[in-house]
C-alpha positions in Angstrom: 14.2 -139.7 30.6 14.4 -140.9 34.2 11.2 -139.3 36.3 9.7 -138.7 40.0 6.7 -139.9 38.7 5.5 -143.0 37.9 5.0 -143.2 34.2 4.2 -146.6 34.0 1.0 -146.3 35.8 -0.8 -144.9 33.0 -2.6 -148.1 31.9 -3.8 -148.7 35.0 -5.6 -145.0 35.6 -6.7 -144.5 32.3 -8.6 -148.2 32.4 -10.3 -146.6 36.0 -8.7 -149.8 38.0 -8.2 -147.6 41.0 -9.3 -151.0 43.0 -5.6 -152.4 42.7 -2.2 -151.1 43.3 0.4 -149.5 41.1 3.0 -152.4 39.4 5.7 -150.0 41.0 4.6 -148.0 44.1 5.2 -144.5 43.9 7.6 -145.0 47.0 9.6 -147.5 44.9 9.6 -145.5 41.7 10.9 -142.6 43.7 13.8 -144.7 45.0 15.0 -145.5 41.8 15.0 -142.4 41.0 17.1 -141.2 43.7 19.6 -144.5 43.3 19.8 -143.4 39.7 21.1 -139.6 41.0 23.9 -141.5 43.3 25.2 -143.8 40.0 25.8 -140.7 38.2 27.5 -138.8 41.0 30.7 -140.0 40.0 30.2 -139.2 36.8 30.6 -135.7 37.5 26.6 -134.8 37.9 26.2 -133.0 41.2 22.6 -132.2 40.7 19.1 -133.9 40.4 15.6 -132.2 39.5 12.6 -133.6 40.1 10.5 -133.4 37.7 6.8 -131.9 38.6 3.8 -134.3 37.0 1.4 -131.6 35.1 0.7 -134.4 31.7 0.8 -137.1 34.0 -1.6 -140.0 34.4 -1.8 -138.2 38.0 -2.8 -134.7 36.7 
């Protein structure tokens, strides 16, 4: 499942480590997110959704 939202950041929240930065900044995550949308283009996709984060380590 590809995602806005960065997943991968759940380690860090749920330990309270708010002092240091994401691995992947959010800007990043979104960005391969988006480059992921223009690989499948040609493919025949001509949509993305963006998923919203209720369940995430964000919520």
């Amino acid at each position: 499942m590809v995602t806005g939202y960065n997943q991968g950041d759940w380690d860090r929240l749920m330990k309270g480590e708010y002092d240091r930065p994401p691995e992947v900044s959010d800007a990043q995550n979104m960005d391969n997110t988006l480059y992921m949308g223009e690989l499948i283009e040609p493919l025949g996709f001509d949509s993305i959704w963006a998923t919203e984060h209720y369940g995430s380590a964000y919520s």
